[in-house]
Kinemage of the C-alpha trace (Angstrom):
@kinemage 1
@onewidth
@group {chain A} dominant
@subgroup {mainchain}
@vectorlist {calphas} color= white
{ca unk a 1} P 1.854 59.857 -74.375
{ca unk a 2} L -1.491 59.800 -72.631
{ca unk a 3} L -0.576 58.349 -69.327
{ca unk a 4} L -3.977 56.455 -67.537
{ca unk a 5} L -4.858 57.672 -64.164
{ca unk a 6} L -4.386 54.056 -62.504
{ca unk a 7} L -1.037 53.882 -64.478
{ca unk a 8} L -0.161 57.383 -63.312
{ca unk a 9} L -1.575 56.708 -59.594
{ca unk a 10} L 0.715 53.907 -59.010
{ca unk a 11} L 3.481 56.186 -59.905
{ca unk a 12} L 2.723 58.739 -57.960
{ca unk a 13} L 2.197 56.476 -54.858
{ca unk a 14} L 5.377 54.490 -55.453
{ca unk a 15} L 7.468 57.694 -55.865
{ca unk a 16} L 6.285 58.846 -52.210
{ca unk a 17} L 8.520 59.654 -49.973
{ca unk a 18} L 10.704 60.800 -52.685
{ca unk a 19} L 9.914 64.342 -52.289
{ca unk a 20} L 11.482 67.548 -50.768
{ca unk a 21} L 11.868 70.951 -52.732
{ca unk a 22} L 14.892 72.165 -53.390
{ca unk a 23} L 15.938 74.895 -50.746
{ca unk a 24} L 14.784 78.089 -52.085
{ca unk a 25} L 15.446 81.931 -51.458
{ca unk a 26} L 13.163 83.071 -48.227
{ca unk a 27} L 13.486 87.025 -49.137
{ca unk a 28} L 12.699 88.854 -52.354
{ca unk a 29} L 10.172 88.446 -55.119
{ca unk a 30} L 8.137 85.038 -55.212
{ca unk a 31} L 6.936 83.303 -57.954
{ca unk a 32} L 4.688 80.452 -57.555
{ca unk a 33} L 2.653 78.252 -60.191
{ca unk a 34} L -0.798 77.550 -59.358
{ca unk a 35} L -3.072 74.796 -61.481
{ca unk a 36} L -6.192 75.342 -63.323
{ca unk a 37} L -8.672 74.628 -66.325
{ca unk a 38} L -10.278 76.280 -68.601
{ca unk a 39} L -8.607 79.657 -68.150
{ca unk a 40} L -10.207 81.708 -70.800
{ca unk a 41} L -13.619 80.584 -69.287
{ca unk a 42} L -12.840 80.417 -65.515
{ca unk a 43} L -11.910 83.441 -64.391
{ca unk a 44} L -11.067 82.677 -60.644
{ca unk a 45} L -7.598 81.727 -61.116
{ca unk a 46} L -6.714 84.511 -62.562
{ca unk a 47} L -9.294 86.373 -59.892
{ca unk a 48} L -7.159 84.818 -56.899
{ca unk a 49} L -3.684 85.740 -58.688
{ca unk a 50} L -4.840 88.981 -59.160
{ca unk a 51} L -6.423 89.863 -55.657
{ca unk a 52} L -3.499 88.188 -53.938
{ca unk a 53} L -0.824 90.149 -55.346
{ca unk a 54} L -2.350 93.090 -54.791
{ca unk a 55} L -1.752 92.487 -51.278
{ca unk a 56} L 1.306 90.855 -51.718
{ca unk a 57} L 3.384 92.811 -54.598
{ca unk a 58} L 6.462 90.521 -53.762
{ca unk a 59} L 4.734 87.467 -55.384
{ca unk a 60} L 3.790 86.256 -58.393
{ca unk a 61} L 1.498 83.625 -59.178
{ca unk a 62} L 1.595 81.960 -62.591
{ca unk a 63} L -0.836 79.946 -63.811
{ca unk a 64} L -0.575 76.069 -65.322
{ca unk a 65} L -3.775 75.775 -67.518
{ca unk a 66} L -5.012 72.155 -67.419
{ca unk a 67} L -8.068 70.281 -69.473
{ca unk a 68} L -10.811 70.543 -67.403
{ca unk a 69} L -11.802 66.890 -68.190
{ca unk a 70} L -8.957 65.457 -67.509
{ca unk a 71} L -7.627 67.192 -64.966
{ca unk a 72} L -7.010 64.860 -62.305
{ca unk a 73} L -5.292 62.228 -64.525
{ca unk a 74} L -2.712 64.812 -65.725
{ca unk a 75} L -2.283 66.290 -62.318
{ca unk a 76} L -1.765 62.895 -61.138
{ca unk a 77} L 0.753 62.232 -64.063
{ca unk a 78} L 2.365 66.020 -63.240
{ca unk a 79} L 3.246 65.123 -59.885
{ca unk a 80} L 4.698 61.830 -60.334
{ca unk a 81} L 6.696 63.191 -62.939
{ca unk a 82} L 8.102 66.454 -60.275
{ca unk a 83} L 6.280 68.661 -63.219
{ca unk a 84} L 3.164 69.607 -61.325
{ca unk a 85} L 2.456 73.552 -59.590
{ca unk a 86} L 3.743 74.442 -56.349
{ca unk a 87} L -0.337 74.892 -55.539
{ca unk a 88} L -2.649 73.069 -56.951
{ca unk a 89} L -6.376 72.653 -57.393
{ca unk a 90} L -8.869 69.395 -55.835
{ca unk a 91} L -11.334 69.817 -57.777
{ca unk a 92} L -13.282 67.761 -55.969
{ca unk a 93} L -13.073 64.963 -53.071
{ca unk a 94} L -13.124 62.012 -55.470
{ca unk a 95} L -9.150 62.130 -55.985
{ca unk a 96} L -8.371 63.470 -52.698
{ca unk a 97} L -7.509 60.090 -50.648
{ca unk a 98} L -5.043 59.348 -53.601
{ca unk a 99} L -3.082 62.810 -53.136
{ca unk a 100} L -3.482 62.563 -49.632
{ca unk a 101} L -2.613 59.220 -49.318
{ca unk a 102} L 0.264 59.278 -51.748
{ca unk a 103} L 1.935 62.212 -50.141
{ca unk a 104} L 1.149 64.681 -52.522
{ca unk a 105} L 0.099 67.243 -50.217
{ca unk a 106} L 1.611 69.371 -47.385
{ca unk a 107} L 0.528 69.814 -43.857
{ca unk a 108} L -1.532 72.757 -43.751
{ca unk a 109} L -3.080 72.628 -40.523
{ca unk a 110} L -1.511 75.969 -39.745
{ca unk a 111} L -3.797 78.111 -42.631
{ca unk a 112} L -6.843 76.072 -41.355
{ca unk a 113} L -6.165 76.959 -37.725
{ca unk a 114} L -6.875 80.950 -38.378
{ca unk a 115} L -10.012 80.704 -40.483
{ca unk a 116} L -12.913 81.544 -39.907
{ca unk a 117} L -16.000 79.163 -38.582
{ca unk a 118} L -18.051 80.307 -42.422
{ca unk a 119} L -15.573 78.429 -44.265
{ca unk a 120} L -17.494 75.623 -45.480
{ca unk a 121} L -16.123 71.838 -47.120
{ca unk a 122} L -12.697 72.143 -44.692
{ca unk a 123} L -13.631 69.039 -42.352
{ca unk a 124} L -13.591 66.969 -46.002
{ca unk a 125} L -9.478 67.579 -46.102
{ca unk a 126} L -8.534 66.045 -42.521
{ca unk a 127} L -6.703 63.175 -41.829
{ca unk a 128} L -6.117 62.108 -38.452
{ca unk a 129} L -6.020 65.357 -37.173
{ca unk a 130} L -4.132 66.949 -40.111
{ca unk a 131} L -5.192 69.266 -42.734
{ca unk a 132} L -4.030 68.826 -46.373
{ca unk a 133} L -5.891 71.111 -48.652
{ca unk a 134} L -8.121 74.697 -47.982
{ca unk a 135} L -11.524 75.036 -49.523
{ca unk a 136} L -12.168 77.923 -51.591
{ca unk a 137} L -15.376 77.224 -52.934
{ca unk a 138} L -18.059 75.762 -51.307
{ca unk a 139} L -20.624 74.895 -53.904
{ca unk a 140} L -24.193 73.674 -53.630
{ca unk a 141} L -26.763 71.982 -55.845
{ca unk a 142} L -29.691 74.201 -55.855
{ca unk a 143} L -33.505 74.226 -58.091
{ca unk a 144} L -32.969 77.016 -60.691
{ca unk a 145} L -36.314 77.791 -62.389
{ca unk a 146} L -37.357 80.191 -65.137
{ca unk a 147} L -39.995 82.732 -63.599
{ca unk a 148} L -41.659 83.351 -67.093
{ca unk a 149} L -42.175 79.998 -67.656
{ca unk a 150} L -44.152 79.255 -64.885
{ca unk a 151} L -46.344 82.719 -64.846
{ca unk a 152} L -46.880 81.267 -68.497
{ca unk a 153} L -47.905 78.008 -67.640
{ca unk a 154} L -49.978 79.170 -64.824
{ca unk a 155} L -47.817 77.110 -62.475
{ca unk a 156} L -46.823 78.158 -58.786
{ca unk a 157} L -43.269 78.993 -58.404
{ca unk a 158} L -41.354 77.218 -55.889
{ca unk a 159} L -41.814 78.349 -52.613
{ca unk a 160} L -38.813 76.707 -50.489
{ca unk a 161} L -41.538 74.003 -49.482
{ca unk a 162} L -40.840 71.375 -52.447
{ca unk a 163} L -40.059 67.769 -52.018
{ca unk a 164} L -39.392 65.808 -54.529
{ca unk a 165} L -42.945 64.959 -54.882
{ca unk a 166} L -43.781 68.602 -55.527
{ca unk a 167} L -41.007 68.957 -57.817
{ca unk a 168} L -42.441 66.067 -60.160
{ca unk a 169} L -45.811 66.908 -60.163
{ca unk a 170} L -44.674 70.612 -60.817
{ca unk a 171} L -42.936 69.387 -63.896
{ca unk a 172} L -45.546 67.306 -65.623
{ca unk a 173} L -48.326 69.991 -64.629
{ca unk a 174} L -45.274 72.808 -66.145
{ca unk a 175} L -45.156 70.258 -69.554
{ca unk a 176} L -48.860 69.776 -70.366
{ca unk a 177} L -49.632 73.707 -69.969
{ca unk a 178} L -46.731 74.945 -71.416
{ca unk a 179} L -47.412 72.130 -74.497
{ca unk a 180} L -51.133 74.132 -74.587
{ca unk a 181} L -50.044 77.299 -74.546
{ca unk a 182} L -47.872 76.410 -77.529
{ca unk a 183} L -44.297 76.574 -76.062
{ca unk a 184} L -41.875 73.324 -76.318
{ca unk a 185} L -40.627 73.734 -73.188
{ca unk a 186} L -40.746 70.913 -70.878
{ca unk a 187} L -41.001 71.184 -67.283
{ca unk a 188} L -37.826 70.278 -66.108
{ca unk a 189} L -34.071 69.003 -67.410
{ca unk a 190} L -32.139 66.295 -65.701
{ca unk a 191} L -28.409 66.440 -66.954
{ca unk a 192} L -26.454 63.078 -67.802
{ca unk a 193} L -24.728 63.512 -64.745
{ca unk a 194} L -24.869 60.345 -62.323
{ca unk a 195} L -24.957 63.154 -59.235
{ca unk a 196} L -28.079 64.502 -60.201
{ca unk a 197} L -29.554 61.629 -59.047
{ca unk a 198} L -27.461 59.732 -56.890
{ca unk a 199} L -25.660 62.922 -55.032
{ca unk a 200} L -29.174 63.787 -53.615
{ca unk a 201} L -30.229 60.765 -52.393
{ca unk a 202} L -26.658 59.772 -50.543
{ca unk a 203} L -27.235 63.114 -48.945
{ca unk a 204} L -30.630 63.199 -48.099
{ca unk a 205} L -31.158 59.653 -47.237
{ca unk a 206} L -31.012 58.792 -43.394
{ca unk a 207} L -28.297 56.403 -43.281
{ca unk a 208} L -27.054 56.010 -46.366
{ca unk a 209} L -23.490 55.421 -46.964
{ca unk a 210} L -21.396 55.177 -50.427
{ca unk a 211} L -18.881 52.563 -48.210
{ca unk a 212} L -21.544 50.299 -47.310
{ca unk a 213} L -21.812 48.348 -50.454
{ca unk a 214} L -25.494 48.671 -49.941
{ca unk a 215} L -27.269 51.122 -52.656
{ca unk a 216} L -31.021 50.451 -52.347
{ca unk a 217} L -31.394 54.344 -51.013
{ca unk a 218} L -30.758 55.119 -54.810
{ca unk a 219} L -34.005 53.242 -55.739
{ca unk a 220} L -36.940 55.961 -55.293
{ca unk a 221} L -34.449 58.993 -57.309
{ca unk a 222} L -34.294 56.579 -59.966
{ca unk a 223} L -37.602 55.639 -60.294
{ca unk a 224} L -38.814 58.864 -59.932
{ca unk a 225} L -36.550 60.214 -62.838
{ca unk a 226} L -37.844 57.366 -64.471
{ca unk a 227} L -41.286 58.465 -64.626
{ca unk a 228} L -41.027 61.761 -65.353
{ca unk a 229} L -38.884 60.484 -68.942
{ca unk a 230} L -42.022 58.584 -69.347
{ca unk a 231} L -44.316 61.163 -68.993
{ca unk a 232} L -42.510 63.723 -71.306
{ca unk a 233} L -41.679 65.889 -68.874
{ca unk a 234} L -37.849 65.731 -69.367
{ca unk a 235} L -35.908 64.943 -72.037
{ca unk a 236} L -35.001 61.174 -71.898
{ca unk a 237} L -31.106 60.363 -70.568
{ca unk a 238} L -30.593 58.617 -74.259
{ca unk a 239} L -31.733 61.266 -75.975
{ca unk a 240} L -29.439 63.529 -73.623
{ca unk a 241} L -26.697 62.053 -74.207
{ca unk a 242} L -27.018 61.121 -78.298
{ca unk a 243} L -27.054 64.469 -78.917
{ca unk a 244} L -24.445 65.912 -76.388
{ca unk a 245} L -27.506 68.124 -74.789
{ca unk a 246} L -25.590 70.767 -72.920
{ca unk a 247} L -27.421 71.569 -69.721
{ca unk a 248} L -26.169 75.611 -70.558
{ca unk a 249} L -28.764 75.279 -73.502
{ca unk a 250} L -31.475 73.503 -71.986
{ca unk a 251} L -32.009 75.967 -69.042
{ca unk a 252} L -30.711 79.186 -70.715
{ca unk a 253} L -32.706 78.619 -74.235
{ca unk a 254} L -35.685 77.920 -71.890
{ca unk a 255} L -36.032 74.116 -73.483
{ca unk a 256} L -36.975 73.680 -69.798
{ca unk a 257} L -38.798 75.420 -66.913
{ca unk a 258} L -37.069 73.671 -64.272
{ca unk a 259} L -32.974 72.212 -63.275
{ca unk a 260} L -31.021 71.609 -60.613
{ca unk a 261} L -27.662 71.958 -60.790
{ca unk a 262} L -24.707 74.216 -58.775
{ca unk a 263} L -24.564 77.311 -57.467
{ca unk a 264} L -21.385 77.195 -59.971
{ca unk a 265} L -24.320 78.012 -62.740
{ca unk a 266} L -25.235 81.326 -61.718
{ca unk a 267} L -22.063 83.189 -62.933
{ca unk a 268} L -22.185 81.010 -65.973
{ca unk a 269} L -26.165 82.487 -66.724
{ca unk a 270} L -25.249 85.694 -65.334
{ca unk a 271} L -22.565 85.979 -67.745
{ca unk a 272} L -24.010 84.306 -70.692
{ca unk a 273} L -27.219 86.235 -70.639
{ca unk a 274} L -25.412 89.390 -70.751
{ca unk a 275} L -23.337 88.043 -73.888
{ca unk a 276} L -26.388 87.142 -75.276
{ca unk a 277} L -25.437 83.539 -75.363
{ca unk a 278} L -28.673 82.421 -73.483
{ca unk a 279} L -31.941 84.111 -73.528
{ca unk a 280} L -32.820 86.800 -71.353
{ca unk a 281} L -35.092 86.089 -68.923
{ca unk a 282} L -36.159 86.278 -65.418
{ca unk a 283} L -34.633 83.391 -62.863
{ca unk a 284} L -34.299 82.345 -59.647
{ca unk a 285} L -32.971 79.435 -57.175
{ca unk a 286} L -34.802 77.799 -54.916
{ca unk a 287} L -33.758 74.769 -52.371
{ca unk a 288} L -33.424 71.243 -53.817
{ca unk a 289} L -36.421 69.549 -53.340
{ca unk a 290} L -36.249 67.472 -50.047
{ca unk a 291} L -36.637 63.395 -49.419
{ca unk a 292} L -39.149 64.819 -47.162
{ca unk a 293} L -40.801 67.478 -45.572
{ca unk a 294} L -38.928 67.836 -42.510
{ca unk a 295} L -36.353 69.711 -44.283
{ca unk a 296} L -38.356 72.295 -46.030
{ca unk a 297} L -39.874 75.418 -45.356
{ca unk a 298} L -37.380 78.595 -44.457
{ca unk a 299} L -37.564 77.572 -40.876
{ca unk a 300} L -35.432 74.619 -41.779
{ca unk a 301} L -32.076 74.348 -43.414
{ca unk a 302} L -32.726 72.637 -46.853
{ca unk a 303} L -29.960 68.997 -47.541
{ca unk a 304} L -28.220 68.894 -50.536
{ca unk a 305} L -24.559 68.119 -51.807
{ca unk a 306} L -21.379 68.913 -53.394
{ca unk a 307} L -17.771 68.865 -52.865
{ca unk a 308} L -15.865 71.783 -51.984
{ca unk a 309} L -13.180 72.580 -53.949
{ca unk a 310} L -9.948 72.793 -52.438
{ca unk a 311} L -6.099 73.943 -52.734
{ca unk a 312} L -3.031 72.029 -51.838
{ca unk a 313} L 0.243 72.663 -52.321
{ca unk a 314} L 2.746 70.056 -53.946
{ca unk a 315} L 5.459 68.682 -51.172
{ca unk a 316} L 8.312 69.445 -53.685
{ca unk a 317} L 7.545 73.044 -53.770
{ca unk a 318} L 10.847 75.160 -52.901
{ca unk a 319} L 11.154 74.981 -49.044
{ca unk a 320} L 11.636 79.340 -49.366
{ca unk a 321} L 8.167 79.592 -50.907
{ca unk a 322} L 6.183 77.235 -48.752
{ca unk a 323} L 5.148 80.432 -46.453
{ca unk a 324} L 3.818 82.166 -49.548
{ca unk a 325} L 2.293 79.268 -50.704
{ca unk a 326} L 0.156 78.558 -47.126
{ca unk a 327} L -0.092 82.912 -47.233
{ca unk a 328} L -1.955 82.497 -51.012
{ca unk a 329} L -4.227 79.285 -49.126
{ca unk a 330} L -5.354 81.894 -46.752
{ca unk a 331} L -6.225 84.541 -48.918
{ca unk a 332} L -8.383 82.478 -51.221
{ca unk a 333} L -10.446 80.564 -48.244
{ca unk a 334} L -10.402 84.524 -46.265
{ca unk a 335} L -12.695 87.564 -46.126
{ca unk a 336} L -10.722 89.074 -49.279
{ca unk a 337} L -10.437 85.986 -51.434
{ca unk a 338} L -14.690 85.394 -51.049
{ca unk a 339} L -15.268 88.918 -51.594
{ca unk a 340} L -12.878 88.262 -55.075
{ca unk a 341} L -14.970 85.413 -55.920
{ca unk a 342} L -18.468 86.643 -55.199
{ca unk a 343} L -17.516 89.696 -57.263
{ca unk a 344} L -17.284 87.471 -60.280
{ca unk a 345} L -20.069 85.193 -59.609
{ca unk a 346} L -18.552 82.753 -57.669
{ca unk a 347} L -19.394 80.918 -54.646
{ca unk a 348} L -16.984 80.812 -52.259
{ca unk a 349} L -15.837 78.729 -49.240
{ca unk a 350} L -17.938 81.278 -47.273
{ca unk a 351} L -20.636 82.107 -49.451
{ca unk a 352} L -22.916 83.024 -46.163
{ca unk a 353} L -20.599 86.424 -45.398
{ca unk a 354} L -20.471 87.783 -49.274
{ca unk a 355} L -24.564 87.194 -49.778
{ca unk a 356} L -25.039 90.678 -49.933
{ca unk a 357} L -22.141 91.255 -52.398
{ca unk a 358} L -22.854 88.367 -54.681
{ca unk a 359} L -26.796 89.506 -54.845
{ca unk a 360} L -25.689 93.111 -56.280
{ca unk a 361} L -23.908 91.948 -59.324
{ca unk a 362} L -26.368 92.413 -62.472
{ca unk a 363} L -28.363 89.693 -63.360
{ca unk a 364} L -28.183 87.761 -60.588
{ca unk a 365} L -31.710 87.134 -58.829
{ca unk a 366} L -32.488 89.545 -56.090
{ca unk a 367} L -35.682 88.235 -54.172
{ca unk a 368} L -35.441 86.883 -50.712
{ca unk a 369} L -35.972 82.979 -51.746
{ca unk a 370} L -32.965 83.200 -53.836
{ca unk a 371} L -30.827 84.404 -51.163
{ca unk a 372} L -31.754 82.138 -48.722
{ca unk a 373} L -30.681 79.401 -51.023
{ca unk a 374} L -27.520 80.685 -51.722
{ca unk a 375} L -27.171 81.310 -47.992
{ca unk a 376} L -28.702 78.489 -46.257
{ca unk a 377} L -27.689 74.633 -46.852
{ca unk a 378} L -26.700 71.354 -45.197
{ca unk a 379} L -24.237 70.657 -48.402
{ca unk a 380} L -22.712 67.127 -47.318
{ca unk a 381} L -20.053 65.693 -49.884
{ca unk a 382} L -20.563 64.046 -53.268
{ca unk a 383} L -17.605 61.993 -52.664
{ca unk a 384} L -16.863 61.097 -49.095
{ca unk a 385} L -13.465 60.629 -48.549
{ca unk a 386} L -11.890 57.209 -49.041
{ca unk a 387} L -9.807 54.864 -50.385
{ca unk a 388} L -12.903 53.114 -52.180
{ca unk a 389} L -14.860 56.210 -53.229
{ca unk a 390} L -13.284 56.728 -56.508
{ca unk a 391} L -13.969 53.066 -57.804
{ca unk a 392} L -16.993 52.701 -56.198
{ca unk a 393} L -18.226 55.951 -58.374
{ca unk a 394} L -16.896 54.538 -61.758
{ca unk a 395} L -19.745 51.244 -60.932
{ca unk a 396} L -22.424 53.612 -59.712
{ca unk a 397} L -21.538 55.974 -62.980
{ca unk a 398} L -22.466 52.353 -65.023
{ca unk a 399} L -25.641 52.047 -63.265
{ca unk a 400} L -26.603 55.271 -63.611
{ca unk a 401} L -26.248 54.633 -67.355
{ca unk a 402} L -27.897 51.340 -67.359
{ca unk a 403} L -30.909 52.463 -65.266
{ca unk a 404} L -31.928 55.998 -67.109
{ca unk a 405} L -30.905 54.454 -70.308
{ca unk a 406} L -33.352 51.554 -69.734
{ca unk a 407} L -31.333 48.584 -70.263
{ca unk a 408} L -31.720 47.396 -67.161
{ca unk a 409} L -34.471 47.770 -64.519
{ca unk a 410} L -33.445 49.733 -61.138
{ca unk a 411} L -33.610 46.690 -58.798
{ca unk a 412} L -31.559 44.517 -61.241
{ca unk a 413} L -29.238 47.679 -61.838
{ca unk a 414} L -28.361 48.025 -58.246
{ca unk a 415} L -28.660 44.023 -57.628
{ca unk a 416} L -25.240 44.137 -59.629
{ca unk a 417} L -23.755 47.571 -58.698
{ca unk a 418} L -23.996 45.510 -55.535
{ca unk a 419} L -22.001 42.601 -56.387
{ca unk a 420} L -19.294 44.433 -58.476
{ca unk a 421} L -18.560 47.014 -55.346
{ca unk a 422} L -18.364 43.965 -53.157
{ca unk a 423} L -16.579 41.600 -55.591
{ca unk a 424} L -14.488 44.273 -57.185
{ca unk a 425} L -13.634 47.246 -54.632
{ca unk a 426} L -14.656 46.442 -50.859
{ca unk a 427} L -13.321 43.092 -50.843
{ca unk a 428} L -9.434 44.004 -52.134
């Protein structure tokens, strides 16, 4: 039975306290279970597993596959049930507050102590002083663009300079000459997501916070998407989403010049280019485009967002395999465990001390712009930590519907995400 994840999150919290691993064996061979989705698609699991016991013959790691979608609800359900991994995956920082606060996490301020200053995302998993999960990836949301596209259209290529103003008149200049040239590429793609829009501006807007109640520093992203639906020079959210538009097939068939999206995409091009899944042609990443100019230029360190993504390992985990466990934390956020990732496309927790490894796998872009996005961000969180983030994002993922899908005009849109955060979250 499909178990709901407010159903399965009052379980979890009301079975707190309950846990404590049975005592285990502290000597000989280790076996622990580690979470994850999508295996025959996501290679790090298996990467980490791999890379660990090579260092570490005496364990094991085993992995739990999971559906990517619906990941947290089952892990949720998992854990209340004394079914979920010994170590296991936050995949981002909506959920975290509810494992955190429900117990569902060990204290692993010891791993954090002895890592390095690189390792991005770790301030997102302390609580009063305590540390409860260890970032392994530290994605950003970076520009891609397609390099033939914009020689074609005559167009210059970002420079590292772009605000957002750039960035729109880029892609309506991109659509008209690419449309006269005779190519139906448009000059950007904007993906369904409600973080392509509102992750940038709660990052890049001077004061805004997803707690206050108070969205108006949504307003210009949204009206700015707006236009450029109504110019033609991206495909419009309805249309998007009618036809399940996969943002894989929209950048890598070149249906668009122009996307931002994660650093997470690069392997996924890399590797479907090769495959010949997507076309082949030449790339590159370039900083978000900035609220304003003060944060552009390569003298500057370009603002944009994501959550980290973390591991944790379950409180009921046998108390004779906790020190592998925390050993197996360490490895994935350490020198070894990034140099694993970045040799498979991924960006890791440190992505700033494997730039030169990740930039000599094939396919991956090699001139300087592209490395200094990869290597130089202000990446603040997507999901702030909190007890009201995670309904507070289900009202601003209704907006974000109602506004791009044009049934309701931005200042009414966020006139009511208003009310409902204030009616329905903040004031409980």
């Amino acid at each position: 039975m499909k178990r709901s994840t407010a159903a399965a999150t009052a379980l979890l919290l009301a079975l707190a306290g309950c846990s404590g691993g049975d005592s285990g064996d502290d000597s000989g061979p280790v076996t622990l279970t580690l979470a994850g989705w999508s295996l025959a698609t996501t290679p790090e699991f298996q990467t980490l597993a791999d890379g660990f016991r090579a260092v570490n013959p005496d364990v094991t790691i085993e992995l739990k596959e999971y559906d990517a979608t619906n990941y947290d609800t089952q892990m949720i359900a998992d854990l209340a049930a004394g079914k979920a991994p010994d170590i296991y995956v936050q995949k981002n920082l909506k959920n975290f507050y509810t494992y955190q606060n429900g117990k569902q996490l060990l204290d692993v301020s010891d791993v954090a102590g002895k890592l390095g200053s690189g390792v991005g995302g770790l301030s997102a998993y302390q609580v009063d002083g305590k540390t409860y999960a260890i970032p392994y990836r530290q994605d950003s949301w970076v520009l891609y663009y397609n390099k033939a596209l914009f020689s074609e259209a005559g167009v210059a290529a970002p420079d590292g300079s772009w605000t957002w103003d750039d960035y729109a008149t880029a892609a309506e200049d991109l659509t008209g000459k690419l449309k006269a040239s005779g190519s139906k590429a448009l000059g950007a793609y904007q993906h369904v997501w409600q973080s392509t829009a509102q992750g940038f501006a709660l990052a890049q807007t001077a004061g805004a916070d997803l707690t206050s109640g108070d969205f108006g520093y949504l307003k210009p992203y949204y009206e700015r998407s707006l236009d450029l639906q109504n110019a033609g020079a991206q495909v419009k959210f309805g249309d998007a989403t009618t036809n399940s538009l996969t943002y894989q097939a929209q950048f890598g068939k070149q249906q668009a010049a122009m996307m931002v999206m994660g650093t997470w995409y690069m392997a996924t091009l890399r590797s479907q280019q090769e495959k010949g899944d997507a076309d082949k042609f030449e790339w590159g990443i370039a900083p978000a485009p900035q609220l304003t100019e003060a944060t552009t230029g390569k003298s500057a360190t370009p603002v944009t967002f994501a959550d980290p993504t973390g591991l944790g390992i379950n409180p009921k985990i046998a108390e004779g395999e906790v020190e592998a466990a925390k050993q197996f934390l360490a490895y994935a956020a350490g020198a070894d465990g990034a140099k694993a990732l970045a040799g498979i496309g991924i960006t890791p927790a440190d992505s700033a001390a494997v730039t030169e490894t990740f930039f000599q796998l094939s396919g991956v872009p090699t001139d300087e712009l592209s490395k200094f996005t990869f290597a130089t961000h202000d990446t603040k969180p997507e999901n702030p930590v909190s007890k009201y983030t995670a309904p507070l994002q289900n009202i601003l993922n209704d907006m974000h519907s109602a506004v791009l899908s044009g049934s309701k005009p931005v200042d009414a849109a966020i006139a009511e995400a208003q009310d409902r955060a204030k009616n329905e979250v903040l004031s409980k």
